[in-house]
C-alpha positions as CSV (number, residue, x, y, z in Angstrom):
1,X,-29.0,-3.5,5.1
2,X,-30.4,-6.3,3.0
3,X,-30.6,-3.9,-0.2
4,X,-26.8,-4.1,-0.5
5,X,-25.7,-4.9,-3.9
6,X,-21.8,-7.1,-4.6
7,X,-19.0,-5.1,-4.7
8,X,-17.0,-7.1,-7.7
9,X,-13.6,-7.2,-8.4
10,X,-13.6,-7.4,-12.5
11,X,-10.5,-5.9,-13.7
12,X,-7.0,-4.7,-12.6
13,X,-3.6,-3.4,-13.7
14,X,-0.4,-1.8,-12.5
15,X,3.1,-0.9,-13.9
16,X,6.1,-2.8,-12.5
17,X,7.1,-1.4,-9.0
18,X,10.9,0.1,-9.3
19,X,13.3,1.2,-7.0
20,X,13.8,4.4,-6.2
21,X,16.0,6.3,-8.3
22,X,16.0,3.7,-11.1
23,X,13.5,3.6,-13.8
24,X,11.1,6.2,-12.9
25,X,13.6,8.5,-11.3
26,X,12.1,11.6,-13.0
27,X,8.1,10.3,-13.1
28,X,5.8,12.3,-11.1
29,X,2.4,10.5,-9.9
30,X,0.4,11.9,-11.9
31,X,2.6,10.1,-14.7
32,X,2.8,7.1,-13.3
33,X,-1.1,6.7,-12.2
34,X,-2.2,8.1,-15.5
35,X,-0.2,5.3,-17.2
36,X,-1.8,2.8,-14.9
37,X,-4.7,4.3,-15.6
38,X,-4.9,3.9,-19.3
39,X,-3.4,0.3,-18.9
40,X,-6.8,-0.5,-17.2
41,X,-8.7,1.5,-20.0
42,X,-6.4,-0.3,-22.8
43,X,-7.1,-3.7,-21.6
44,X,-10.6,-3.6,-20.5
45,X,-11.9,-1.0,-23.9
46,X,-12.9,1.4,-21.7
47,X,-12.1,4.0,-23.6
48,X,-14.3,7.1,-23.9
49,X,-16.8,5.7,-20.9
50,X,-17.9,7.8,-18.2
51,X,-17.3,5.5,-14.8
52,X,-18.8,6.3,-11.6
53,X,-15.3,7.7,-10.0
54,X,-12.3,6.9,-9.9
55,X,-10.7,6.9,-6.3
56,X,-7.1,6.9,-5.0
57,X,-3.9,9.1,-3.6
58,X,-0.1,9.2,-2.8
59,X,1.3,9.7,0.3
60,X,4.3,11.9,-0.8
61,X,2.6,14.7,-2.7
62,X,3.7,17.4,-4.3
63,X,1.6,21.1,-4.0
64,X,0.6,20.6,-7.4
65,X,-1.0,17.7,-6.7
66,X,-3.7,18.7,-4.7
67,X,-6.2,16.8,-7.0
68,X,-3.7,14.3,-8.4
69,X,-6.4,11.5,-9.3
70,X,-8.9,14.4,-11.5
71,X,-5.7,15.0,-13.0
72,X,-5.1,11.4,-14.1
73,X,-8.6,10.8,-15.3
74,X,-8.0,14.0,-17.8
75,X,-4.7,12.7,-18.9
76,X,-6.5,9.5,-19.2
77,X,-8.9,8.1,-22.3
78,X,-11.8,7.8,-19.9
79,X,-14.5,10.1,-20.6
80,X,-13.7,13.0,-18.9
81,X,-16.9,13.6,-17.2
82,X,-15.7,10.9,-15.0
83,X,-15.4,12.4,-11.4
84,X,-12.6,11.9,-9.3
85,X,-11.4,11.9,-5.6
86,X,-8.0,12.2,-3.9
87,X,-7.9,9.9,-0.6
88,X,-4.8,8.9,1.7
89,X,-4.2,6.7,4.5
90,X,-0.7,5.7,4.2
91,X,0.1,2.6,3.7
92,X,-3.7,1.8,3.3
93,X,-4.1,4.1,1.0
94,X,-5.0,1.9,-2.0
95,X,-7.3,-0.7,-0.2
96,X,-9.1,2.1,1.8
97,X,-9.6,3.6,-1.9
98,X,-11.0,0.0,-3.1
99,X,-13.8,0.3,0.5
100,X,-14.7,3.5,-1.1
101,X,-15.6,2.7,-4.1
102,X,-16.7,-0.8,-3.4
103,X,-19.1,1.0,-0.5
104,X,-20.3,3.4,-3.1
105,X,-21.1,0.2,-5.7
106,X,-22.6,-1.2,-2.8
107,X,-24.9,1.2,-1.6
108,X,-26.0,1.6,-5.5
109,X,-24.4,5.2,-5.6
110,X,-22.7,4.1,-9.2
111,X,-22.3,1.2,-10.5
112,X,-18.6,0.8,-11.5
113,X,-15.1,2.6,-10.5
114,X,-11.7,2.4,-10.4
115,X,-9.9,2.5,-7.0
116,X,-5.6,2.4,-6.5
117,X,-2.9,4.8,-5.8
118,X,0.6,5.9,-6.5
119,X,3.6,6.5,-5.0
120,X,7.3,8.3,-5.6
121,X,10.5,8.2,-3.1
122,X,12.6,9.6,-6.5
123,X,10.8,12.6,-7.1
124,X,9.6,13.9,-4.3
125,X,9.2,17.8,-3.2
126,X,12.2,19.7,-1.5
127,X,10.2,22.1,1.2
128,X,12.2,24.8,2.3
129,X,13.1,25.4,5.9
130,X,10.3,26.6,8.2
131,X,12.8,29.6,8.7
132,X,12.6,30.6,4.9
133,X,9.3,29.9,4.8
134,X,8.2,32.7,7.5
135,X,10.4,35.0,6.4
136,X,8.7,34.8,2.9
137,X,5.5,34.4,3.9
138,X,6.7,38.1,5.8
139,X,8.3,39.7,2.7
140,X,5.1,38.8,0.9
141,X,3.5,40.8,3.6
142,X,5.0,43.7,3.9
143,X,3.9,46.7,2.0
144,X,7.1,48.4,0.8
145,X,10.4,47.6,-0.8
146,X,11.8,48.6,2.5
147,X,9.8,46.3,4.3
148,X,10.7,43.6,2.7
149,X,13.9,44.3,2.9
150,X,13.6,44.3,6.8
151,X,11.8,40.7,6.6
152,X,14.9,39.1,4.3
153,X,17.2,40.5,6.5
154,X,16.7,38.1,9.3
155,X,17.5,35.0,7.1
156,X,20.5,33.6,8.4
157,X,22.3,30.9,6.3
158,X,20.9,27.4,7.8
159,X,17.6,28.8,6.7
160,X,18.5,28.3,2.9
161,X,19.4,24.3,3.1
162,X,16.6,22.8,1.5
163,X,14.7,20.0,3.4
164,X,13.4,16.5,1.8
165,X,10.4,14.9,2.9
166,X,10.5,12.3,5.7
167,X,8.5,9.6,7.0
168,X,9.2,9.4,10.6
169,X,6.3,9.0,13.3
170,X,5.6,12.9,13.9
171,X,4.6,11.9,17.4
172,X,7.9,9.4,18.5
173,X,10.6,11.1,16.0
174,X,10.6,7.3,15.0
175,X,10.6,5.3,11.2
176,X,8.8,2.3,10.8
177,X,12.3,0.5,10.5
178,X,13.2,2.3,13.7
179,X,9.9,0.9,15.8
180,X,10.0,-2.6,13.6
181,X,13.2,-3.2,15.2
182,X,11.7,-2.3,18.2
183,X,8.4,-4.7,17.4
184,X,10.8,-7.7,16.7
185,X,13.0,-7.6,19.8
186,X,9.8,-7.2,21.9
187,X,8.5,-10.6,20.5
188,X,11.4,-12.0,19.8
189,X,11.7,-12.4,16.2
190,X,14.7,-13.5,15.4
191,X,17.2,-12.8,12.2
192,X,17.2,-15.4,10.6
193,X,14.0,-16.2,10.6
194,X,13.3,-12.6,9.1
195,X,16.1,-13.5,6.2
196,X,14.1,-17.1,5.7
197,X,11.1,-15.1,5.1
198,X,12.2,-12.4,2.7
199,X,13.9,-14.9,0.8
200,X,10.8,-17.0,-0.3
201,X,9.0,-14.3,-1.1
202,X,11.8,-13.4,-4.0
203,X,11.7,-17.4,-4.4
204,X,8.0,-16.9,-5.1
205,X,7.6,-14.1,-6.9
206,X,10.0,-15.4,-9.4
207,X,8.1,-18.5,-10.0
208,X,5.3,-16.6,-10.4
209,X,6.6,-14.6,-13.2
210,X,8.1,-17.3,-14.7
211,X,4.6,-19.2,-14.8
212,X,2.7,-16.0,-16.4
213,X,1.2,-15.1,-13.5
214,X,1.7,-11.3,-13.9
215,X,1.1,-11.3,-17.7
216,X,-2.2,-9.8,-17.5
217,X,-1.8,-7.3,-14.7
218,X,1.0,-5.6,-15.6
219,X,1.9,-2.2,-18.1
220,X,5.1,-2.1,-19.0
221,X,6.2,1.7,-18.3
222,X,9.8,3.4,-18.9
223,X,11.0,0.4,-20.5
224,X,10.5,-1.8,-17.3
225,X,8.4,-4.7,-18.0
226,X,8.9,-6.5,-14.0
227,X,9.8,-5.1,-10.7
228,X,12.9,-4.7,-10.3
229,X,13.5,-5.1,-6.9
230,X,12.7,-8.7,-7.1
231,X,15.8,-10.9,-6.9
232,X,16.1,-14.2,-8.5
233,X,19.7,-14.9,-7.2
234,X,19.4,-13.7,-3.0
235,X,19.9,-17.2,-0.8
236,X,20.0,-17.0,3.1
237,X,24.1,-16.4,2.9
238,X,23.7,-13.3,0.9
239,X,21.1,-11.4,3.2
240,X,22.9,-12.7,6.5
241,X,25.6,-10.9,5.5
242,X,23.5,-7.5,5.4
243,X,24.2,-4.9,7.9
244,X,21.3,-3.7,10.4
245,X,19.5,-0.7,8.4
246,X,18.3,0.8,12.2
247,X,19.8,-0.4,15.2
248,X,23.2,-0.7,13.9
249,X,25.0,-2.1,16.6
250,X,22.1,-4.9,17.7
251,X,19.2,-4.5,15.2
252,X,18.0,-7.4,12.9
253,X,16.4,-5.5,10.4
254,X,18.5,-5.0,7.2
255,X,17.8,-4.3,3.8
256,X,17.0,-7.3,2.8
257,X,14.0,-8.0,4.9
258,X,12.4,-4.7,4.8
259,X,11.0,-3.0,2.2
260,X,12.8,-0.3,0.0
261,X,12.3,3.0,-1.0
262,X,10.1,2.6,-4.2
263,X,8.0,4.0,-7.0
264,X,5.2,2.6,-8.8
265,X,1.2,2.8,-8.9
266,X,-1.9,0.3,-9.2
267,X,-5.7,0.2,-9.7
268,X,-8.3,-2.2,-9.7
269,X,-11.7,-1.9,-11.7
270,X,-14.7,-2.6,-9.5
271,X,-18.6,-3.1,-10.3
272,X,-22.1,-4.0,-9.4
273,X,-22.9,-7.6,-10.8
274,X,-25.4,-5.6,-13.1
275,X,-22.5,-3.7,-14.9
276,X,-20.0,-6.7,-15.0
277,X,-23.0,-9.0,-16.8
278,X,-24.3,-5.8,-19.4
279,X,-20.4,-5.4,-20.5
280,X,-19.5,-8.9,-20.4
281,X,-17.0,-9.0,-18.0
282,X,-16.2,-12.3,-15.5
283,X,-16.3,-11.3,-12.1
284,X,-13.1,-12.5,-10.3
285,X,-13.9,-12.1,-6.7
286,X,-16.2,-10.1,-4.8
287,X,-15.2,-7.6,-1.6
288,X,-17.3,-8.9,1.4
289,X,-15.8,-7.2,4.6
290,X,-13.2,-4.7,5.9
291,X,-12.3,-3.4,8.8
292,X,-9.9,-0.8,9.4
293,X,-8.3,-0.2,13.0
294,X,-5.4,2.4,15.1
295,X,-3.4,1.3,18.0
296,X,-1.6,3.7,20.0
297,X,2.2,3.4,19.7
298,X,3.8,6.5,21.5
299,X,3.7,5.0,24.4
300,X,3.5,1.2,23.3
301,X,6.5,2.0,20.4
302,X,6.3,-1.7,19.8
303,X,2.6,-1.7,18.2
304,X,2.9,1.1,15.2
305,X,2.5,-1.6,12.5
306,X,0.4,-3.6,14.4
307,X,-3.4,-2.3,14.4
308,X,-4.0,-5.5,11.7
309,X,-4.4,-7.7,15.0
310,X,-7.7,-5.1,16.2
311,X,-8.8,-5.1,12.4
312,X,-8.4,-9.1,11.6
313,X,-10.5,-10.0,15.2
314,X,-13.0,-7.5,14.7
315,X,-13.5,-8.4,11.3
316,X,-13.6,-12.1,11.8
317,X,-15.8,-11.8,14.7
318,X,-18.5,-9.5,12.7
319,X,-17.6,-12.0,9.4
320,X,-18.9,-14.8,11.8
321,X,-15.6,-16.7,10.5
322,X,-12.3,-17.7,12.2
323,X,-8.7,-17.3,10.8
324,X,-8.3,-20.3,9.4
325,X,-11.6,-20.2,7.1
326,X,-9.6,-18.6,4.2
327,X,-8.1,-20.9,0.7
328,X,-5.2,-17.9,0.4
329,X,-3.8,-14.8,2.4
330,X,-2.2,-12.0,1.5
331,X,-0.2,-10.0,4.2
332,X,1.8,-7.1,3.3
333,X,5.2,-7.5,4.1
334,X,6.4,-4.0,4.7
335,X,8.9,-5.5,7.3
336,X,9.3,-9.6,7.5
337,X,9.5,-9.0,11.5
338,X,5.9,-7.6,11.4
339,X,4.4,-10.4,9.3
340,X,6.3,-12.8,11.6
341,X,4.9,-10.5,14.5
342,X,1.9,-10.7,13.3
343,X,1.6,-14.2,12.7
344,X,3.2,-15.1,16.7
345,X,0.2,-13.1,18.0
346,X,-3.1,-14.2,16.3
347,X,-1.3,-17.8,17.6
348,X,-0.6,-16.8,21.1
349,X,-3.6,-16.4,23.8
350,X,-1.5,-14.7,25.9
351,X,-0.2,-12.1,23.7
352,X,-3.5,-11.3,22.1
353,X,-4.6,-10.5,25.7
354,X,-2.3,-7.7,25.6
355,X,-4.6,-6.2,22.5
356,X,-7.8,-7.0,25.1
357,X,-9.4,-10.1,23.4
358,X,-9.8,-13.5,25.5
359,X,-8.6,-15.9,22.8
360,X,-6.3,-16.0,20.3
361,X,-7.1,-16.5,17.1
362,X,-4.9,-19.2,16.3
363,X,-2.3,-20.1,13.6
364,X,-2.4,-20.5,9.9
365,X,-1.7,-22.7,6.9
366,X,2.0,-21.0,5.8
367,X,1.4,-22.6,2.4
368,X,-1.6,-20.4,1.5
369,X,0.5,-17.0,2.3
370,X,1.0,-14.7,0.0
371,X,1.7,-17.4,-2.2
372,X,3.1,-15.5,-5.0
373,X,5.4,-13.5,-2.8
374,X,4.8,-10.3,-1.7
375,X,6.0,-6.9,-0.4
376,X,9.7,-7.6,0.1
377,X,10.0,-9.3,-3.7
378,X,7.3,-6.3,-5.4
379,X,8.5,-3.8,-3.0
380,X,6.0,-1.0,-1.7
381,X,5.2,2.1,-3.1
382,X,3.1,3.1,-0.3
383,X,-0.2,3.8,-1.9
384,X,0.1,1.0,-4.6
385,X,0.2,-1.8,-2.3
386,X,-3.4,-1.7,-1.5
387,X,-4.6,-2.4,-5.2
388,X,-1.6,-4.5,-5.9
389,X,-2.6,-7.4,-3.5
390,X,-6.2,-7.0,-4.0
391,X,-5.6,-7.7,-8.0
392,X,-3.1,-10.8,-6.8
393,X,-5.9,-12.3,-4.4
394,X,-9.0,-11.5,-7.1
395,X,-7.0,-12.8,-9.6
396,X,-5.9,-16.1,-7.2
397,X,-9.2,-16.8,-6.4
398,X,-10.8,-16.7,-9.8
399,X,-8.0,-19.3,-10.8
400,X,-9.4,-21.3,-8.1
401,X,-12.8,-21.1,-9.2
402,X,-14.1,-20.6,-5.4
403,X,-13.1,-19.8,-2.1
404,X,-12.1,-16.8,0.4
405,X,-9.1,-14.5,0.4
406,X,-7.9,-13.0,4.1
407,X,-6.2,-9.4,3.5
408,X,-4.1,-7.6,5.9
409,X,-2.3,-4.4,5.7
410,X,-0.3,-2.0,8.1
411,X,0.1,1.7,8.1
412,X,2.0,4.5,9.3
413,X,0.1,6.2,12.2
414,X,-0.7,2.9,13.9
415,X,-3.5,2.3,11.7
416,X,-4.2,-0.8,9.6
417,X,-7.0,-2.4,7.5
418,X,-8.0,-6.4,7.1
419,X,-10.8,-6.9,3.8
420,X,-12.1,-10.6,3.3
421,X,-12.8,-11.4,-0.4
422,X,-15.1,-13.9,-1.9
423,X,-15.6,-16.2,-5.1
């Protein structure tokens, strides 16, 4: 459509990601997004304006947040005629919330938004066992005193133990670490090379904190001014002598080059050219393509994280660019063995054929990856990623003046999403 208008990336903010159980052990998400929130408002004087929406979601909800992100915007200074919509897509969650909004921006629905997301492994909902649930739902029923009595007599004690949340694959009874390891023996990633990987992105990160890079995209929140999973003092001895988190007796995957449980939440402001020039904002980058893929991995247990490698080729091709047309790239590293999966693949013709495309897609410039580390330094609450690296690769690119950003994201349920962004 030739009418399209730019999507622009002109703002951004996000409290420091924590580990779960530490600093935000008792914040819900609506806390933590409506601090993020009026972080983005704070910096940017938004306060009192009525936006277009504001997009975004969690992946471990709570009942009572069945419209977390409304929620937020009320708790927030916005105006609160600002509409709001809950979204989730896993691990995508945040950048699939950016596409939204940017579409909407696009298509001249509203002019600006706010897109992220939000995430908590600390407080999460205890669900009750699906025997104490029926037996409920059946007392609530029943019409008499004795009837309910009938209905609570079939509880037998294993019904009362309360059950926490998980995150393994519905459909293989697997975790991602559990089908990573699986991913990293299949192409032969080896340890060490996983442990080399996870340790410059805590090498990075901290040199990017120390040289202010973060300073203007961060809220301090619960008395945590940086994430605290980032560590300054991990070398390759330390994490070689980390057990294996999965496959205990022949896994590589430890806890040092996967991602941990964590809490946090992001957002990114985005805008029409029109709106950035009336309120006198700089546009940072703008959001040019996306593309977001699935991959079956019930039967291929090796691909869950892996639907990136449909996105980035499908992308490309459309984009009319190859791989290596891009100044910086930002993969999230949920798991060092699927970057480096990841990366072996786009590089190998024969491999890719396995994914049905005739040519590979070749290899890239390490230097311009995520260049300020990444996942395994920040850590990943699930639905903050998204707007997390979209902020680090606006805010890379505007430093550079010019130039074009590669994003790539995986997500539980074999999907995944690839955006290019522009200066």
């Amino acid at each position: 459509m030739s009418n399209l208008r730019k999507a622009a990336i002109i703002g951004y903010n996000r409290i420091p990601f924590a580990r779960n159980n530490t600093a935000y052990a008792t914040a819900s998400n609506q806390d933590m997004m409506t601090a993020t929130i009026n972080g983005l408002v704070e910096r940017y004087q938004l306060q009192g304006q009525r936006l277009g929406e504001v997009v975004g979601g969690a992946v471990i909800k709570h009942s009572r947040d069945f419209n977390l992100i409304r929620e937020c915007v009320l708790g927030s200074s916005l105006d609160p005629s600002t509409p709001a919509c809950d979204l989730q897509q896993a691990c995508d969650t945040g950048i699939e919330s950016a596409i939204y909004v940017a579409n909407k921006v696009a298509l001249g629905q509203i002019e600006v938004g706010i897109a992220g997301g939000v995430d908590s492994t600390s407080n999460v909902p205890i669900v009750v066992s699906e025997g104490l649930r029926k037996v409920l739902l059946a007392a609530r029923r029943a019409k008499t005193f004795g009837g309910r009595l009938k209905a609570f007599s079939k509880l037998r004690f294993k019904d009362i133990v309360p059950v926490a949340p998980g995150i393994d694959e519905p459909r293989s009874g697997l975790s991602m670490g559990g089908h990573t390891e699986i991913t990293a023996k299949y192409y032969n990633i080896a340890r060490e090379d996983q442990d080399n990987f996870a340790l410059q992105s805590h090498l990075k990160m901290a040199k990017a904190y120390d040289e202010g890079f973060f300073d203007d995209m961060i809220t301090p929140y619960l008395g945590l001014e940086v994430d605290n999973i980032m560590r300054r003092d991990t070398s390759l001895e330390k994490l070689a002598k980390l057990k294996p988190a999965f496959d205990k007796e022949n896994g590589s995957l430890t806890a040092g080059n996967s991602t941990p449980f964590t809490d946090g939440a992001s957002s990114v402001l985005i805008a029409s050219e029109e709106w950035a020039k009336a309120h006198n904002f700089p546009i940072l980058a703008y959001i040019t393509h996306s593309e977001v893929a699935a991959i079956e991995y019930v039967e291929s247990k090796q691909n869950l994280l892996l639907a990136p490698i449909h996105a980035s080729y499908r992308m490309l091709e459309r984009a009319g660019l190859n791989l290596q047309d891009f100044d910086f790239y930002e993969i999230h590293e949920a798991f060092a063995a699927q970057v480096l999966a990841t990366l072996k693949i786009w590089n190998d013709a024969e491999l890719m054929k396995q994914f049905g495309y005739d040519k590979a897609l070749g290899s890239i410039d390490l230097n311009k990856l995520n260049v300020n580390g990444s996942s395994l330094a920040a850590a990943h609450p699930f639905a903050a990623t998204g707007g997390r690296v979209i902020a680090t690769m606006a805010k890379l690119l505007n430093q550079k003046g010019s130039g074009r950003g590669f994003i790539s994201i995986c997500a539980a349920g074999g999907q995944g999403v690839t955006m290019i962004m522009e200066k």
